[in-house]
KEZAVEX-573734 format. One record per residue (C-alpha): x, y, z; residue in three letters. Coordinates in steps of 0.5 Angstrom, whole numbers, plus 500, padded with zeros to 3 digits. Each point is the difference from the previous one (the first is absolute). Example, Ala and Ser with C-alpha at 12.3 -4.5 7.8 and 13.67 -1.06 7.14 Angstrom:
REM KEZAVEX-573734
525491516Ala/502507498Ser/
//
This chain:
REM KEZAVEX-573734
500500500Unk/502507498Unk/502505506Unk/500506499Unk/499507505Unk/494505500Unk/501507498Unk/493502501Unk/496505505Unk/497492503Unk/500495500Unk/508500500Unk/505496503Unk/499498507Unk/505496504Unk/501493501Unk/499499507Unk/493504498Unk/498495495Unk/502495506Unk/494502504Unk/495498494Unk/502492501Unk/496500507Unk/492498499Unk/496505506Unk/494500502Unk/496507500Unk/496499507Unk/507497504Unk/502505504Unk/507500498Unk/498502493Unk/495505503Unk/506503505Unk/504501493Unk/494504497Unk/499504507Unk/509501501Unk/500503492Unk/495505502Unk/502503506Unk/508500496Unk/497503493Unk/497506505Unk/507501503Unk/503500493Unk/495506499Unk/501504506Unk/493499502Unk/498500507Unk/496494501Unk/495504504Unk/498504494Unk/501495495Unk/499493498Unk/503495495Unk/495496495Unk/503494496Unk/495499493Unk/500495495Unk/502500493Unk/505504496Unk/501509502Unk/494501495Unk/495496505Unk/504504506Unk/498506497Unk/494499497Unk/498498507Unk/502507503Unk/495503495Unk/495497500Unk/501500509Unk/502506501Unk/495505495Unk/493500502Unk/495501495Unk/499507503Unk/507501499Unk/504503494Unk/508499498Unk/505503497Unk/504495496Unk/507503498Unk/503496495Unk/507500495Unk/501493498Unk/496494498Unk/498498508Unk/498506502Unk/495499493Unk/498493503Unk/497504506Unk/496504496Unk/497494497Unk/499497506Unk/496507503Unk/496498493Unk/498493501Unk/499501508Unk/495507498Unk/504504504Unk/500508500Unk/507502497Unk/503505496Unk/507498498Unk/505506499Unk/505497495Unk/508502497Unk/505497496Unk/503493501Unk/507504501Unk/497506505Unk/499501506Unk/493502503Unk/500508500Unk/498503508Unk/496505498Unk/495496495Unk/498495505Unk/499507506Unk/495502494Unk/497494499Unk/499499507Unk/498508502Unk/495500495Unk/496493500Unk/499500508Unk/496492499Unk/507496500Unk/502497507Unk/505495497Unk/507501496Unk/504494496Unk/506500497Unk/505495498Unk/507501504Unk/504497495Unk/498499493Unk/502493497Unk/498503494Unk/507504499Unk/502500507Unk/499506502Unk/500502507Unk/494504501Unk/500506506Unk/497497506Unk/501506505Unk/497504496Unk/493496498Unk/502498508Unk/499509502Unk/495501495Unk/495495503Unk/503501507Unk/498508498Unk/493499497Unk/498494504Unk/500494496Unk/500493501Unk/507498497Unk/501494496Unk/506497498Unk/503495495Unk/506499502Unk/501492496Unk/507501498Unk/503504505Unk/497498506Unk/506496504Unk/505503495Unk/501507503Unk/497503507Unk/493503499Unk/497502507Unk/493499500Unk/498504507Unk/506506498Unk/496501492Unk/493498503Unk/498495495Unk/494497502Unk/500493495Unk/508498498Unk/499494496Unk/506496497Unk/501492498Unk/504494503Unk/505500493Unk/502506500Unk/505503505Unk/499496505Unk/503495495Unk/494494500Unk/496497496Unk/494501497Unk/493498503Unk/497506505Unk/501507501Unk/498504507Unk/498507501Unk/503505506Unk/494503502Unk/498506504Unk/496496506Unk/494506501Unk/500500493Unk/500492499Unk/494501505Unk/496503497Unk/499496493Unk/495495503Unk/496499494Unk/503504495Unk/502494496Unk/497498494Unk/504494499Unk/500494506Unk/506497498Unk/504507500Unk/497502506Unk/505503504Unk/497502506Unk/497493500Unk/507497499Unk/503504506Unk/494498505Unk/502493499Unk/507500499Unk/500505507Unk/497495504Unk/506495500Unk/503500493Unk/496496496Unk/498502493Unk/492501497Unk/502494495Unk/505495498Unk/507504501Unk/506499495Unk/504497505Unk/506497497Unk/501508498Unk/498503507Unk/506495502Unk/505503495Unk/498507502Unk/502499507Unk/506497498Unk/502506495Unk/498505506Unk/506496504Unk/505501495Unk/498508499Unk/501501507Unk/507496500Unk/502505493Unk/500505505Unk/492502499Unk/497505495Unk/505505500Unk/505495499Unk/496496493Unk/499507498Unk/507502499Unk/501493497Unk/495502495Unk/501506499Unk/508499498Unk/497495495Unk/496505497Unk/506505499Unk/505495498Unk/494497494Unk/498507498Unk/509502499Unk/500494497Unk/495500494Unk/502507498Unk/507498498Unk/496496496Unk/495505497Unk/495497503Unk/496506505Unk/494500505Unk/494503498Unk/500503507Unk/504506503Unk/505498505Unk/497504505Unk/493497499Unk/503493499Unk/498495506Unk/506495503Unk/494495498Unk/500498491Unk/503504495Unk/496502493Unk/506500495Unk/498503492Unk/501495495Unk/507502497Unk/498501493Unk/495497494Unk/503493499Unk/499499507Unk/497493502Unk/498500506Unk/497492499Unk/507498498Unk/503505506Unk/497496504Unk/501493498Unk/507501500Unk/501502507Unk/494495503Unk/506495497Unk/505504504Unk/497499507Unk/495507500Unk/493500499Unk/498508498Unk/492504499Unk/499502494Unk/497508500Unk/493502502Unk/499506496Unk/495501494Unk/504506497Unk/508498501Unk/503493499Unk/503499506Unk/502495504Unk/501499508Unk/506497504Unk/499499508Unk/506500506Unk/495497506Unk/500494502Unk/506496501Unk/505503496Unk/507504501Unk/505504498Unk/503493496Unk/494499497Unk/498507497Unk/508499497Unk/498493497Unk/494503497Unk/503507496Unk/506495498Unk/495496497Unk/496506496Unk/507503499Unk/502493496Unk/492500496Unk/501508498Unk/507498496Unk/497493498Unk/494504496Unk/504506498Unk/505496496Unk/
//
């Protein structure tokens, strides 16, 4: 069998010893599995500087795109309105998810390689008092952007919204402190910074707000205040739990807290993000988005000419030993390498050389 490792924002690579922990078979009302789920959520909160007499850690089935819908479809009441800021195609998955739930929203959208600008949002929400509820998507897989959460944080602060946050593949990988931003919903999945694998998600709610959701869902299984009172009795989740994952998952929480925590996973990333996009310029091949926008997550790089084969590209370094993303975009040929998961330094190096090699081979 081929092995190869994931350059992707997740899945991605995970360690063996977190793959070990999926070998065991357990039971979802043994009380030893039930400890894992509740030892998980009292960690996710101290990750999150979240207090936990102020918020609460919910663990949700299915993949991020469950976990948030989840939240949209808890936290926003038929009385309610959204504001929904969006720069990229996951933001624009929320939007449909307002559609298919019969929210009220008004979405406020920019460029994929822009930032949300201050003072449209201050319009928007001086002028239309019916919004009680902003949304926003920290770090836009899209491209890679990494969106300015302290200022939606004050804005919604200043005007008193209930402010939700997407922050899948940044959640683990760089410091967020929930209670410092007042982010009322933060929600993140197992296989992105934490590096586990796929199978659930969790939400980071504010527990006053979480309260106050009873009945709002319009969906029994994505109900997340029914998921909450349940697995807040004694960690037993509603309906049959991925437990292979939530296994792996507190395993892969262990070996974030050996590296050194979030600080420590952060200036890993970060490192392999500079050392990727220095790379692939001395190979004229350039990121879509700015560096000061750039988050240490994945990278957009522009195809490098016309005759770029991005099938042929991708085949090639597969057979190397590296998995890629292609792009996302509609307008732009792009494509996507991401740096988080189990990579470093040497890895990074081996990949550029690989693409090096390729860029001569079609040039020739």
């Amino acid at each position: 069998m081929n092995t190869y490792k994931l350059l992707t924002p997740g899945p991605l690579t995970t360690t063996s010893t977190v793959k070990e922990e999926m070998l065991l078979d357990r039971c979802t009302w043994d009380q030893d599995y039930k400890d894992i789920t509740q030892k998980i959520r009292t960690q996710l909160l101290e990750f999150a500087s979240a207090p936990k007499e102020a918020y609460t850690t919910v663990l949700m089935q299915g993949s991020g795109t469950f976990v948030v819908e989840s939240v949209m479809t808890t936290a926003i009441a038929q009385s309610d309105k959204v504001l929904i800021v969006t720069n990229g195609a996951y933001g624009e998955r929320i939007v449909k998810m307002a559609q298919y739930i019969g929210l009220n929203y008004v979405e406020y959208r920019v460029a994929y390689n822009e930032y949300p600008e201050e003072n449209d949002i201050r319009r928007i929400l001086e002028e239309d008092q019916r919004i009680t509820h902003i949304v926003m998507v920290h770090c836009e897989t899209t491209t890679g952007i990494l969106n300015p959460i302290e200022m939606i944080s004050n804005l919604s602060q200043e005007f008193d919204k209930t402010l939700i946050i997407d922050a899948m593949s940044s959640f683990g990988g760089m410091d967020i402190n929930v209670s410092e931003l007042g982010i009322d919903y933060l929600i993140s999945s197992a296989n992105k910074c934490i590096q586990g694998v796929p199978g659930f998600g969790f939400v980071i709610a504010n527990l006053e707000k979480l309260v106050a959701c009873e009945g709002n869902a319009r969906s029994l299984s994505l109900d997340l205040y029914d998921q909450w009172k349940e697995m807040d009795k004694d960690g037993k989740w509603r309906y049959t739990s991925p437990t292979h994952v939530v296994a792996a998952f507190a395993k892969a929480m262990e070996e974030l807290v050996e590296e050194g925590g979030i600080p420590a996973r952060f200036a890993r990333y970060q490192h392999n993000n500079r050392l990727l996009r220095e790379s692939m310029e001395k190979v004229n091949i350039h990121p879509y988005i700015s560096s000061e926008k750039q988050s240490p997550i994945i990278t957009t790089f522009l195809f490098p000419n016309e005759q770029f084969s991005f099938e042929e590209f991708y085949s090639y370094v597969k057979a190397k030993g590296y998995v890629i993303y292609p792009g996302k975009l509609t307008d732009i040929d792009t494509f996507r390498i991401g740096n988080i998961g189990e990579i470093y330094e040497e890895d990074i190096l081996k990949l550029c050389s690989i693409i090096e090699n390729y860029m001569k081979v079609v040039a020739s």
